[in-house]
ZAVEXTI-937890 format. One record per residue (C-alpha): residue number from 1; residue in one letter; x, z, y. Coordinates in steps of 0.25 Angstrom, whole numbers, plus 5000, padded with zeros to 4 digits. Example, Ala and Ser with C-alpha at 12.3 -4.5 7.8 and 13.67 -1.06 7.14 Angstrom:
2
(kollum 1, 'A', (5049, 5031, 4982))
(kollum 2, 'S', (5055, 5029, 4996))
This chain:
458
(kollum 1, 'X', (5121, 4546, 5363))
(kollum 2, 'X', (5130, 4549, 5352))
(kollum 3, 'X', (5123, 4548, 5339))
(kollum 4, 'X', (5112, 4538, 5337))
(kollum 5, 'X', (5104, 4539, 5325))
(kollum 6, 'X', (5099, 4525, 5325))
(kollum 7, 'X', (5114, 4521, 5322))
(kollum 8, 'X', (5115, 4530, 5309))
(kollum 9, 'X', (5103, 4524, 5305))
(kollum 10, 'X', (5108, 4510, 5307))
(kollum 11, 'X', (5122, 4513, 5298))
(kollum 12, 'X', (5112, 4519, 5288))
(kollum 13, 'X', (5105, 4507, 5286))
(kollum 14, 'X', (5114, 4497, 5287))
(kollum 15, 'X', (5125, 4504, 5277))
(kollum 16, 'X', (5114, 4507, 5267))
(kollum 17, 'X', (5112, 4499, 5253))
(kollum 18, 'X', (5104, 4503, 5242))
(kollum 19, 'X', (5117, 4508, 5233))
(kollum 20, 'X', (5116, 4520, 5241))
(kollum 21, 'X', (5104, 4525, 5235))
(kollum 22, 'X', (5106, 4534, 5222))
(kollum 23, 'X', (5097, 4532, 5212))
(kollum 24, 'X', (5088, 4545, 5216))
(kollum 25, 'X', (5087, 4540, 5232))
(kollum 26, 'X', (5081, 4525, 5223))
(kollum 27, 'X', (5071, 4533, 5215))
(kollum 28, 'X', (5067, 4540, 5227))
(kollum 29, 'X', (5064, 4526, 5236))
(kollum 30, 'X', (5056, 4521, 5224))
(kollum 31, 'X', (5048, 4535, 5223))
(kollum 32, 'X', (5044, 4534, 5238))
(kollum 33, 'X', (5043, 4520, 5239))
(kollum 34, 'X', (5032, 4522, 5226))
(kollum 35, 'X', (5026, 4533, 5234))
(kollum 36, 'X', (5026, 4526, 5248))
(kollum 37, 'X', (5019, 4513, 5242))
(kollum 38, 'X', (5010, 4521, 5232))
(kollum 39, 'X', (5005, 4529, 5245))
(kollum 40, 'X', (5003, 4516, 5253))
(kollum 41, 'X', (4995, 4509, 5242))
(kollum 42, 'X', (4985, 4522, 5243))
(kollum 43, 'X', (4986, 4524, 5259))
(kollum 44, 'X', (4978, 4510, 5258))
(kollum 45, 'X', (4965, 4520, 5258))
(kollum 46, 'X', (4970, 4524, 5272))
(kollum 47, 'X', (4962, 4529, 5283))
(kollum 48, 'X', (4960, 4518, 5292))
(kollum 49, 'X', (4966, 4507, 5287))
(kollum 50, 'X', (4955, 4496, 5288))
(kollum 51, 'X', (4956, 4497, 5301))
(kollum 52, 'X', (4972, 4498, 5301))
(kollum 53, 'X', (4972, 4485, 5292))
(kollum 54, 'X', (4962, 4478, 5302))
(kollum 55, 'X', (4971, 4483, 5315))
(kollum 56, 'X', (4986, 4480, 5310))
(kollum 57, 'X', (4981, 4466, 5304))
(kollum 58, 'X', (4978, 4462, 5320))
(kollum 59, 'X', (4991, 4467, 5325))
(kollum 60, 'X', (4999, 4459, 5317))
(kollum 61, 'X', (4996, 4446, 5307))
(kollum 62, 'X', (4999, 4444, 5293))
(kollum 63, 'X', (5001, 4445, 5278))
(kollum 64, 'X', (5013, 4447, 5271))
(kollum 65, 'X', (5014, 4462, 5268))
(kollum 66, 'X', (5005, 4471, 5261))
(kollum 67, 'X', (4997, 4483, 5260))
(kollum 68, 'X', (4999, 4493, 5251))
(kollum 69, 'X', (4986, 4498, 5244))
(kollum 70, 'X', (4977, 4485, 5248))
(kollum 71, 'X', (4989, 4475, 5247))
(kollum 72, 'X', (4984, 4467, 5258))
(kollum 73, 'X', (4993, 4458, 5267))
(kollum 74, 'X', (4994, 4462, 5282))
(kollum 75, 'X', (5006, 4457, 5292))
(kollum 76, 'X', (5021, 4465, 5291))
(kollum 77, 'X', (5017, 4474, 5304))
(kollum 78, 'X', (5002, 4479, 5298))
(kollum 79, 'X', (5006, 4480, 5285))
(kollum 80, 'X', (5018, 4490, 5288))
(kollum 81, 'X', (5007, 4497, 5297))
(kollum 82, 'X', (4996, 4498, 5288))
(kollum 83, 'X', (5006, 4502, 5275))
(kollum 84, 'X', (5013, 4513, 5281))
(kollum 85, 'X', (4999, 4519, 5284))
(kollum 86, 'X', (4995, 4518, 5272))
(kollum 87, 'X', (5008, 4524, 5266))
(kollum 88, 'X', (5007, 4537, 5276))
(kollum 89, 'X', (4991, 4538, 5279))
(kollum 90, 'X', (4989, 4546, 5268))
(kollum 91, 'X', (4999, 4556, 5270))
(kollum 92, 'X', (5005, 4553, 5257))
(kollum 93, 'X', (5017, 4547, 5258))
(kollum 94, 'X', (5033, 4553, 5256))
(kollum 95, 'X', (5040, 4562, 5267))
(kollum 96, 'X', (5053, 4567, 5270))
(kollum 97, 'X', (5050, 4580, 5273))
(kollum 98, 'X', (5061, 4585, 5281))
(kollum 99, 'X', (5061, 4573, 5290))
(kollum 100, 'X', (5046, 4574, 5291))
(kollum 101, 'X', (5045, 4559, 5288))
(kollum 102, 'X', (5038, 4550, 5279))
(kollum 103, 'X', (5047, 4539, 5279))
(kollum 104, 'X', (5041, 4530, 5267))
(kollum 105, 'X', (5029, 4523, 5276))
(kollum 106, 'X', (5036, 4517, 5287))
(kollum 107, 'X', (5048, 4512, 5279))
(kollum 108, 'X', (5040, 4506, 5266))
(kollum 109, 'X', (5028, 4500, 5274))
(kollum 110, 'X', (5037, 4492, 5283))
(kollum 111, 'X', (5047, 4489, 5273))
(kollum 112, 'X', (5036, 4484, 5263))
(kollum 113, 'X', (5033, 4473, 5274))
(kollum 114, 'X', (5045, 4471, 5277))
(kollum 115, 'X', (5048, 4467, 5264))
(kollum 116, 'X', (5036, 4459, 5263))
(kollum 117, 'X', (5038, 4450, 5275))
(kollum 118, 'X', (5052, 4447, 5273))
(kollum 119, 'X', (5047, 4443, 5258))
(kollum 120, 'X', (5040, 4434, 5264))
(kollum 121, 'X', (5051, 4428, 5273))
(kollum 122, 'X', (5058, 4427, 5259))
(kollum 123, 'X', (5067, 4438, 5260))
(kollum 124, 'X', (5065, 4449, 5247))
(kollum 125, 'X', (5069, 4462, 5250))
(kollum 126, 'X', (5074, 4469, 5236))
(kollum 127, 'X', (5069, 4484, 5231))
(kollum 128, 'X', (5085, 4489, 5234))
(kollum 129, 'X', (5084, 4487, 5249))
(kollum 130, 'X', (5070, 4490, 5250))
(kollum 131, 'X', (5074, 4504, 5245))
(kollum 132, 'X', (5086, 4506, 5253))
(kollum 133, 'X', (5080, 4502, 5264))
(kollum 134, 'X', (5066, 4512, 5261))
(kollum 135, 'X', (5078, 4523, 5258))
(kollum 136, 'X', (5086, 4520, 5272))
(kollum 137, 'X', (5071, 4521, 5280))
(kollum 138, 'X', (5068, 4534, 5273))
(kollum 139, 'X', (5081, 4538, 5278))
(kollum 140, 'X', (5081, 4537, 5293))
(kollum 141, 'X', (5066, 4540, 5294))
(kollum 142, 'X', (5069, 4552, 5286))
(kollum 143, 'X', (5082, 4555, 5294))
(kollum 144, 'X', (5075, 4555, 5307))
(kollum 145, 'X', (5064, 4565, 5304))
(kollum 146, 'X', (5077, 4574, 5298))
(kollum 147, 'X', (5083, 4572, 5311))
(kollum 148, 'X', (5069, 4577, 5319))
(kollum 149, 'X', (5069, 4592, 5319))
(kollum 150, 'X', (5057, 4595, 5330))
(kollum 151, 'X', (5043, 4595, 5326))
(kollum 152, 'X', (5034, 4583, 5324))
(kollum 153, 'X', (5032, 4575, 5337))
(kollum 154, 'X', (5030, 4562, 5331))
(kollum 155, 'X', (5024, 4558, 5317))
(kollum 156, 'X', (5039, 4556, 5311))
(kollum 157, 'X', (5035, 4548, 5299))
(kollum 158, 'X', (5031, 4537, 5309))
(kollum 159, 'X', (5043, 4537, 5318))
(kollum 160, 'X', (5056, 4541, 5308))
(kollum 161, 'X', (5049, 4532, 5297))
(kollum 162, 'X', (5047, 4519, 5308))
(kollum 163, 'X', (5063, 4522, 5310))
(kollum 164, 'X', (5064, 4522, 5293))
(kollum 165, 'X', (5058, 4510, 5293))
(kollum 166, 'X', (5065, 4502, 5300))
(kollum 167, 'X', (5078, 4507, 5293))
(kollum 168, 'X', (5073, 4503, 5281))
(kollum 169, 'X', (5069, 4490, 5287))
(kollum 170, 'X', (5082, 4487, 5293))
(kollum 171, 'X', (5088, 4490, 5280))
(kollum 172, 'X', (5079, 4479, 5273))
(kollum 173, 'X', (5084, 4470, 5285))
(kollum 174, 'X', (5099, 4471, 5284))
(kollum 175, 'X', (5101, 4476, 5298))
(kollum 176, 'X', (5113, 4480, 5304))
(kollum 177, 'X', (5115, 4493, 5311))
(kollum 178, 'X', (5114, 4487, 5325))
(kollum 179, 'X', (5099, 4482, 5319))
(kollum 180, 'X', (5096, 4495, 5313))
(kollum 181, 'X', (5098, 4501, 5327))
(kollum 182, 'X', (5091, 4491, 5333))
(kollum 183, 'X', (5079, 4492, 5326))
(kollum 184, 'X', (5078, 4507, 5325))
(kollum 185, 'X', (5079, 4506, 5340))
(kollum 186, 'X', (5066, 4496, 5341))
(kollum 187, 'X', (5060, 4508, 5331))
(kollum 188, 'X', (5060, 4519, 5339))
(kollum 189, 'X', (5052, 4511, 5352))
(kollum 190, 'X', (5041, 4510, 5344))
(kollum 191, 'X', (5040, 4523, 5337))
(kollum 192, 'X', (5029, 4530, 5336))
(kollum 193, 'X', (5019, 4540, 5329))
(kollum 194, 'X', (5015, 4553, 5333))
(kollum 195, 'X', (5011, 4568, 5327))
(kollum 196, 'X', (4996, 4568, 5334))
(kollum 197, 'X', (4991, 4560, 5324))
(kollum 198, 'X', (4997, 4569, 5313))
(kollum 199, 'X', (4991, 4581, 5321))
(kollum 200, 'X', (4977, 4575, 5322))
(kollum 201, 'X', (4978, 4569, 5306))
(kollum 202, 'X', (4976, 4554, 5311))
(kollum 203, 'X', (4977, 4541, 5303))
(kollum 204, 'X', (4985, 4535, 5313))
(kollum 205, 'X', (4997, 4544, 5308))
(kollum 206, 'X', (4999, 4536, 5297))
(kollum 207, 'X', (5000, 4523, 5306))
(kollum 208, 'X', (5012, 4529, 5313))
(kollum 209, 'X', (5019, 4526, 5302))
(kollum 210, 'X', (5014, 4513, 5302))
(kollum 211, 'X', (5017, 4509, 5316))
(kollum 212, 'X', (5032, 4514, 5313))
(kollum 213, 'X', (5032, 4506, 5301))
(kollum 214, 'X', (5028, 4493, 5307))
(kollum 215, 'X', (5037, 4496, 5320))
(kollum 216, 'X', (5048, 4496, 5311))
(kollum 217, 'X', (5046, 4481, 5306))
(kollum 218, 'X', (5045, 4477, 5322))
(kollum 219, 'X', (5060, 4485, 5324))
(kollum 220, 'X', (5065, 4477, 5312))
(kollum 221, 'X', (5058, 4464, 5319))
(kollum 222, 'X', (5063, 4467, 5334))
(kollum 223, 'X', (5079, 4469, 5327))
(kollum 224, 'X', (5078, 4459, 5321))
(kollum 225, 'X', (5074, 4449, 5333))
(kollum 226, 'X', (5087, 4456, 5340))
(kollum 227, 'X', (5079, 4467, 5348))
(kollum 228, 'X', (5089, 4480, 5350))
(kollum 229, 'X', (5083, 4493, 5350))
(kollum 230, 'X', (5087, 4506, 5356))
(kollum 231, 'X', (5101, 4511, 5351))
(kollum 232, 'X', (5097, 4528, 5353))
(kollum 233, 'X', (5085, 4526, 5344))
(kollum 234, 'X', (5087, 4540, 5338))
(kollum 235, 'X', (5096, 4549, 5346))
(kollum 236, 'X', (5093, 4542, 5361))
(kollum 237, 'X', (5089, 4549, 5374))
(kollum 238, 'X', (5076, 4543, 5369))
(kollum 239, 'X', (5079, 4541, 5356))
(kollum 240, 'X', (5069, 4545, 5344))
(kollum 241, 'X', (5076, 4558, 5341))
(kollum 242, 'X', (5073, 4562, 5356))
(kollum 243, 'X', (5060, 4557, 5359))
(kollum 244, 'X', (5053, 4556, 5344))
(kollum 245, 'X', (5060, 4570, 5338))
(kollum 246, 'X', (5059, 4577, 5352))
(kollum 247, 'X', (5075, 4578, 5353))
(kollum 248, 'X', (5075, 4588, 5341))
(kollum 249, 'X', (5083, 4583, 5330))
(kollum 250, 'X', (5096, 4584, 5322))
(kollum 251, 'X', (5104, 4572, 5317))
(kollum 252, 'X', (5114, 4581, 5306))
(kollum 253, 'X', (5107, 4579, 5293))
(kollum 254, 'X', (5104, 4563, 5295))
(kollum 255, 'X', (5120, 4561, 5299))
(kollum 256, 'X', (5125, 4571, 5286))
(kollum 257, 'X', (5116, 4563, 5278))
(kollum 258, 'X', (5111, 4549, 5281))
(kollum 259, 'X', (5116, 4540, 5271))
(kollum 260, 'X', (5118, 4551, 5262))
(kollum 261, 'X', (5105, 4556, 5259))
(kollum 262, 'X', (5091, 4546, 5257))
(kollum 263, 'X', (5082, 4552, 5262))
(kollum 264, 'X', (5072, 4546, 5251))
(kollum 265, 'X', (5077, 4557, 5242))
(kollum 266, 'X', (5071, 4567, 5252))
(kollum 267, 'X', (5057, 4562, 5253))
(kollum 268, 'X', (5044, 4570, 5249))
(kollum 269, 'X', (5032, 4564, 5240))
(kollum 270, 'X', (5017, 4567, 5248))
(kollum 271, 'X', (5012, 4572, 5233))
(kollum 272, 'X', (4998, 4571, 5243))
(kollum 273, 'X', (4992, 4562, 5253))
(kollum 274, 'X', (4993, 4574, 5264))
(kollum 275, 'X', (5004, 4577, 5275))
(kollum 276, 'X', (5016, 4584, 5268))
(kollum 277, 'X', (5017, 4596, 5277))
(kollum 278, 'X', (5004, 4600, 5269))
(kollum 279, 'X', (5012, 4597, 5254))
(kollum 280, 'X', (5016, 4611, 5254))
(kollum 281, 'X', (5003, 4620, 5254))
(kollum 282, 'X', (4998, 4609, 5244))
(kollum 283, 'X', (5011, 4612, 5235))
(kollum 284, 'X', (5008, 4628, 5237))
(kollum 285, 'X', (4995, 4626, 5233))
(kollum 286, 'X', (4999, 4617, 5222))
(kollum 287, 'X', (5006, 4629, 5215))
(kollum 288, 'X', (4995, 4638, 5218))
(kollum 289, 'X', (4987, 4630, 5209))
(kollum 290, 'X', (4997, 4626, 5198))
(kollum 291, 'X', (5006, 4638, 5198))
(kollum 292, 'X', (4997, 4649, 5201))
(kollum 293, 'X', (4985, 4643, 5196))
(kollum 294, 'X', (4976, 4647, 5208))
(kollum 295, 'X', (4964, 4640, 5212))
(kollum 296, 'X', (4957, 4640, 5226))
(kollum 297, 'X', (4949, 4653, 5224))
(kollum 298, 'X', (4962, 4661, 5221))
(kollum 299, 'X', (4968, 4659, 5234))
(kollum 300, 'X', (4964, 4667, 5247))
(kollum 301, 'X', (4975, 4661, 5257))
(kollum 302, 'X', (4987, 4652, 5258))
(kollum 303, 'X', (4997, 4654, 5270))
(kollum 304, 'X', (5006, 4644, 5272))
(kollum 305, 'X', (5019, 4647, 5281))
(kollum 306, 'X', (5023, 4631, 5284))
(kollum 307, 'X', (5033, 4625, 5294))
(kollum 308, 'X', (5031, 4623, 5306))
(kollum 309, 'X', (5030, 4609, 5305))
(kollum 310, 'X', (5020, 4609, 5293))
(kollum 311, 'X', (5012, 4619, 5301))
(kollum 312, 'X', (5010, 4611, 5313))
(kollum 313, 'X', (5006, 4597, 5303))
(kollum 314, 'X', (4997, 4603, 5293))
(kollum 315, 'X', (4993, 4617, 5296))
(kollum 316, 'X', (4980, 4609, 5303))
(kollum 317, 'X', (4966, 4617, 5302))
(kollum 318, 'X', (4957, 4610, 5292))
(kollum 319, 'X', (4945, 4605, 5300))
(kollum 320, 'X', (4931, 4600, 5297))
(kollum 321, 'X', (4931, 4586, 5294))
(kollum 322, 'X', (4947, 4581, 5290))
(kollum 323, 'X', (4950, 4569, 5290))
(kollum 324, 'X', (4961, 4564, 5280))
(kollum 325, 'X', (4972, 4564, 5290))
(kollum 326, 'X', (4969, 4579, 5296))
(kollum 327, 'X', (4967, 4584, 5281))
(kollum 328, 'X', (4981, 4580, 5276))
(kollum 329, 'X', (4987, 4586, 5286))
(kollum 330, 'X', (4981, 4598, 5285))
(kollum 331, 'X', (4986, 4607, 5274))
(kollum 332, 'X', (4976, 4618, 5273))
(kollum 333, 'X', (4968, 4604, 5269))
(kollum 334, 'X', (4978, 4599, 5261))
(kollum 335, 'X', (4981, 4612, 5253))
(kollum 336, 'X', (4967, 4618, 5250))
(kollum 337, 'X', (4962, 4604, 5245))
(kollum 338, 'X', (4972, 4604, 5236))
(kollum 339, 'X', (4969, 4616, 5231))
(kollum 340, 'X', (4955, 4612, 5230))
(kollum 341, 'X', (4956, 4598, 5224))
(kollum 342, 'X', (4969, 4600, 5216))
(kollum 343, 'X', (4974, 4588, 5222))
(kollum 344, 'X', (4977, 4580, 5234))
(kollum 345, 'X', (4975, 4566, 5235))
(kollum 346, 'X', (4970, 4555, 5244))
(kollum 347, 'X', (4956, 4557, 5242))
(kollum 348, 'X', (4959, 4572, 5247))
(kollum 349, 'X', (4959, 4567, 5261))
(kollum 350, 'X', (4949, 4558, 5262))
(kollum 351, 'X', (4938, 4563, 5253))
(kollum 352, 'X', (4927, 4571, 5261))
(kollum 353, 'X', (4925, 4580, 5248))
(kollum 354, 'X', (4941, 4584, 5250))
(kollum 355, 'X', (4941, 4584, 5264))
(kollum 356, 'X', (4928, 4593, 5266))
(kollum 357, 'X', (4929, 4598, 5253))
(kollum 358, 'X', (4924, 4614, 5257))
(kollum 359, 'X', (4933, 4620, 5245))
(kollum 360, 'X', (4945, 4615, 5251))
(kollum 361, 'X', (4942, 4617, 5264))
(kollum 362, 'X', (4938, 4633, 5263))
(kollum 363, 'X', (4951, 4634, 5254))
(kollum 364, 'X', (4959, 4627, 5267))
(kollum 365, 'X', (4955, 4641, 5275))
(kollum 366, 'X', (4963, 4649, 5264))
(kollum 367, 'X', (4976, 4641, 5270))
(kollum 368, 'X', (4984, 4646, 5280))
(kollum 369, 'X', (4995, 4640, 5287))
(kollum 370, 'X', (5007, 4647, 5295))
(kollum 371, 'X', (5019, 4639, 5302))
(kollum 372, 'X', (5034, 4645, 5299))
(kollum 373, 'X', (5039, 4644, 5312))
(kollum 374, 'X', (5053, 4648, 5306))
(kollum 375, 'X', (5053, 4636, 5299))
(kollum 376, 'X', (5058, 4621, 5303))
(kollum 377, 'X', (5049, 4612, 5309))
(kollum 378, 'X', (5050, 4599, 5300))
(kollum 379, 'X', (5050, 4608, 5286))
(kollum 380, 'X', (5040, 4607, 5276))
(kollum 381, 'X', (5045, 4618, 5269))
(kollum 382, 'X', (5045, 4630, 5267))
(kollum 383, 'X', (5033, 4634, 5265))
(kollum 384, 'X', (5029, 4650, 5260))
(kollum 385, 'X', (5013, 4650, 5255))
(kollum 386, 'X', (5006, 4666, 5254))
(kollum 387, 'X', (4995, 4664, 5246))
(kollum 388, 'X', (4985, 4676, 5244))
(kollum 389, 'X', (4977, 4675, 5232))
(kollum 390, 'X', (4961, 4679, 5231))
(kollum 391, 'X', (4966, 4690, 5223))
(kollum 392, 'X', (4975, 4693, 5235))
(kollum 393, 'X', (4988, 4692, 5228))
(kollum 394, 'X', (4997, 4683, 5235))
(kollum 395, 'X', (5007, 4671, 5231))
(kollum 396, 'X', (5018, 4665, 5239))
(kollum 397, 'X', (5023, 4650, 5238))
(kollum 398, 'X', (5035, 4646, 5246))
(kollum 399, 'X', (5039, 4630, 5246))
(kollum 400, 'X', (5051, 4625, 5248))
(kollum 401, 'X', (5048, 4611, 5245))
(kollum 402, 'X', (5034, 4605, 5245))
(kollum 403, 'X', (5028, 4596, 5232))
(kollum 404, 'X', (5034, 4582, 5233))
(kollum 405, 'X', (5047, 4587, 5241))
(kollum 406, 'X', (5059, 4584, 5233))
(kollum 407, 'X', (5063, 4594, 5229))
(kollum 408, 'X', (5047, 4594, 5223))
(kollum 409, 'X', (5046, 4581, 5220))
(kollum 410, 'X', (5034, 4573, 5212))
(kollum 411, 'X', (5038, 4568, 5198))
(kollum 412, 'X', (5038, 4555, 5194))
(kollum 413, 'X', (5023, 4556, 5189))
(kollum 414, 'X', (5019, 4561, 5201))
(kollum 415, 'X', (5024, 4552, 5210))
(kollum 416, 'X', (5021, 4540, 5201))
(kollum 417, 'X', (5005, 4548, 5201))
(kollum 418, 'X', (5005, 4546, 5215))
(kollum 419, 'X', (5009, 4532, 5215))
(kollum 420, 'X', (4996, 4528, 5206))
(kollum 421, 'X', (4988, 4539, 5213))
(kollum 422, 'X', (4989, 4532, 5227))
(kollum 423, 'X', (4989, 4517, 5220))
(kollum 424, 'X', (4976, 4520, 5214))
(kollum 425, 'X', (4971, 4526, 5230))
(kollum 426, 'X', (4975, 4511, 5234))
(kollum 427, 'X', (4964, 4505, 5241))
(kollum 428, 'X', (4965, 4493, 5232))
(kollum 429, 'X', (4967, 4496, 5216))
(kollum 430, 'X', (4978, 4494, 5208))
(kollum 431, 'X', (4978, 4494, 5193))
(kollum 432, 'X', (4989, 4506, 5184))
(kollum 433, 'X', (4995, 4492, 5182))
(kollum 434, 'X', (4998, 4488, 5196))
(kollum 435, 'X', (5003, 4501, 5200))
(kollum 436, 'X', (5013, 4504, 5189))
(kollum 437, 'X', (5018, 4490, 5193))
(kollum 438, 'X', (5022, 4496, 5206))
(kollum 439, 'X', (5027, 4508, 5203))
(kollum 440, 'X', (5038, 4500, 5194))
(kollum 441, 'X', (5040, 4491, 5204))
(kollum 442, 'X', (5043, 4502, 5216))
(kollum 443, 'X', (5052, 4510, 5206))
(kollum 444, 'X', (5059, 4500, 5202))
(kollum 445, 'X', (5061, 4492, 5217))
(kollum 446, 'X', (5076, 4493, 5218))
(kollum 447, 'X', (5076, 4482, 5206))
(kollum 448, 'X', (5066, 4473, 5215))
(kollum 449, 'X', (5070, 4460, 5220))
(kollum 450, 'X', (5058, 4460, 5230))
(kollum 451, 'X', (5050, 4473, 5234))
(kollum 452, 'X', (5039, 4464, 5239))
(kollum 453, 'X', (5037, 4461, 5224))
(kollum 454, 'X', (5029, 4476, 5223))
(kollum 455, 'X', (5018, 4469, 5229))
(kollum 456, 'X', (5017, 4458, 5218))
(kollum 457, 'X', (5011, 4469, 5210))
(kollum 458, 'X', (4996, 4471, 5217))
C-alpha cells in the first residue's frame, strides 16, 4: 500500500487552527451550523421518536446532554443518537452535492455532547475550536464522498459523515496524528448504513446517521484508552474505499486540494424538508410559476431528462397511500404538490390532505422522468425540462445549479426564515424572544468562551 488516506487525514487535523479560516469559510460554519440546529429543533416532531427516546435511554444511562426541540437531558451516547435523527429525518438538512453527503448531522450532534460532557468534567470548549473543528469534519466527510465515483451502495451520509465526526472530535481533543489514525481506524469497524432503507423510504435511514454519530464518540473513547485501530482504514485490501465505495474511486482532487479548499464553502441549503435529488423539478416548477406565470391547468406535460443517479433515487412511482418517507423521495410527489400548494413545508409530508390530496396527485401523472445515461452517476445537475403547454406550445428549462446550491444560494432573509420557521415546528414552543437569542448567539460563536452557553437560552 503506498498511499493511505487515513494519514492525509491525520496531518489535516493535526496542523489545522482556526487562523486558517477566511472570513467567508467563518460565515459559512455559522450559516450551517444555524441551519443544522434550526433543523434539529424542528426534527423534534420526528417519526418514531417516542419510541426512540424510550429504547436509547435503556441502552445507556444519564443526563448531561441535551435534546434539541424538547431540551430534555438523556446520557452522551442517546443523546448523539436521537439528535442526529432529528437533524437528518426530515430530509431537511445541508448537503454537499458532489460528494453526495450531508456532513452537518453526524458532526454537530456528537460534538454537541461532546461538548456538553466535557463541560461537565470542567473543561469549556470556545466557539473558535468548535468551528474549526465542525470545518475539519465537513471536510473529510465531504472529501470521501468526492473520492467515491461508483454509484450508491451505502447510504454515504451515514458512513463518510461518522469518519467527519470523529475528525472534528479528534480536533476538539487535541490528538496527535498517530491518534487521529488510530481512531479513524476504530471508525471504519463499525461502520454502517445501507441504501435499502433509502430505496424503501424507511425512518430508520435517518438513525444511520445517528448510529455513525454515536460510534464516533466510542472511537474517540477507545483511543483515548490506548486501543490502535487499523492503519489502511481508506486505501487497504479491505479498507473503506475497496469495500464501502466498491473499489471505484479517485484520490486527485482531495490531494490538489485538502487544506486549500473548506469544503463548508461547497455546501448546499435543503430550501425544503424533501431528498435534494427532488430540488431540481421543484426549482423548474418554481420558475414556471413565477417567471411564466402558469398555473396547473396550463400545463399538459413535464419531461424531465435527470442523472442517472437522481433517476435511480427519486424517479419513484407515487403509490396509494405515501408515507412521509416514500413522498420525499419521490419527485413526481414532491414537484406536483408544489405546484399545487405553492409551498413545501413539513406539514406537506405528513398531512393526509397533502399526501392524498387528488389535485396533486392527478397533476403527478403529467410528470415524466427520463435517466441521461450520458451523464455522471453522482451529478445532480444538469438537468433539461420539455414542458408542453395545454395550448400545446412548448417551454425548455435547463439547470445548471439547483435552488440553494451556491451558486443559487438563499439570502440572508431566507435562511434566517428558515431558521424561525423550523423553531416554531419545535415540539416545545419557544417565544420571537428566545429564538432571536439563538440566532445572535450561533452567529456570533467565534467570540464565545463556552458554546455550552447556547443552551443557557431555553
Amino acid at each position: 500500500m503506498e498511499f493511505e488516506t487515513a494519514e492525509l487525514f491525520s496531518k489535516h487535523i493535526e496542523q489545522s487552527r482556526f487562523e486558517d479560516l477566511n472570513n467567508e469559510t467563518v460565515q459559512k460554519l455559522k450559516v450551517f451550523l444555524l441551519d443544522t440546529i434550526g433543523v434539529g429543533i424542528a426534527g423534534s416532531t420526528g417519526s418514531k421518536l417516542t419510541e426512540l427516546k424510550e429504547v436509547a435511554n435503556n441502552w445507556s444511562q444519564g443526563n448531561n446532554c441535551t435534546i434539541l426541540g424538547t431540551w430534555e437531558k438523556y446520557s452522551r451516547d442517546a443523546a448523539t443518537l436521537i439528535n442526529a435523527y432529528q437533524i437528518h429525518c426530515l430530509e431537511f438538512d445541508c448537503i454537499h452535492e458532489g460528494a453526495v453527503v450531508h456532513p452537518m448531522a453526524a458532526i454537530l450532534s456528537s460534538m454537541l455532547s461532546h461538548c456538553e460532557s466535557e463541560n461537565k468534567k470542567g473543561r469549556v470548549i470556545n466557539g473558535k475550536d468548535f468551528l474549526l473543528s465542525i470545518a475539519l469534519g465537513v471536510d473529510i466527510a465531504s472529501y470521501l464522498g468526492i473520492c467515491a465515483k461508483g454509484e450508491l451502495k451505502f447510504f454515504r451520509p451515514a458512513t463518510a459523515s461518522g469518519f467527519g465526526a470523529v475528525a472534528a472530535l479528534s480536533n476538539i481533543q487535541k490528538f496527535s496524528s498517530t491518534e487521529i489514525n488510530n481512531a479513524l481506524g476504530i471508525m471504519y469497524s463499525q461502520t454502517c448504513g445501507n441504501m435499502q432503507s433509502h430505496v424503501e423510504g424507511v425512518p430508520i435511514l435517518g438513525l444511520q446517521v445517528g448510529f455513525n454519530a454515536k460510534s464516533a464518540l466510542g472511537s474517540i473513547d477507545l483511543t483515548m484508552a490506548g486501543f490502535p485501530g487499523p492503519k489502511g482504514v481508506f486505501n487497504g485490501e479491505h479498507g473503506y474505499f475497496n469495500l464501502i465505495e466498491n473499489n471505484q474511486f479517485d484520490m486527485g482532487y482531495m490531494k490538489n486540494n485538502i487544506g486549500k479548499q473548506w469544503m463548508i464553502n461547497e455546501i448546499a441549503h435543503k430550501p425544503y424538508p424533501s431528498g435534494r435529488l427532488t430540488h431540481g423539478l421543484v426549482h423548474a416548477i418554481m420558475d414556471l410559476k413565477l417567471k411564466y406565470k402558469l398555473n396547473k391547468d396550463d400545463i399538459k406535460t413535464i419531461v424531465c431528462h435527470v442523472p442517472p443517479g437522481v433517476y435511480k433515487l427519486v424517479s419513484r412511482p407515487v403509490i396509494e397511500n405515501l408515507t412521509t418517507n416514500y413522498a420525499k423521495l419521490c419527485a413526481r410527489f414532491v414537484g406536483a404538490s408544489y405546484m399545487i400548494n405553492d409551498h413545501l413545508n413539513i406539514d406537506t409530508f405528513t398531512d393526509k390532505k397533502y399526501l392524498n390530496n387528488k389535485e396533486t396527485l392527478k397533476f403527478a401523472d403529467k410528470i415524466k422522468i427520463i435517466k441521461n445515461d450520458d451523464l455522471n452517476e453522482k451529478v445532480l445537475t444538469p438537468q433539461l425540462f420539455h414542458i408542453t403547454l395545454a395550448n400545446n406550445k412548448h417551454i425548455e428549462i435547463k439547470l445548471d445549479n439547483v435552488y440553494g446550491h451556491p451558486k443559487v444560494p438563499l439570502s440572508e432573509k431566507e435562511y434566517l426564515n428558515k431558521f424561525e420557521v423550523c423553531c416554531a415546528s419545535s415540539v416545545k414552543k419557544m417565544d420571537k424572544l428566545k429564538i432571536n437569542e439563538m440566532m445572535d448567539f450561533l452567529l456570533d460563536i467565534e467570540n464565545k468562551d463556552n458554546v455550552i452557553d447556547f443552551f443557557k437560552i431555553i
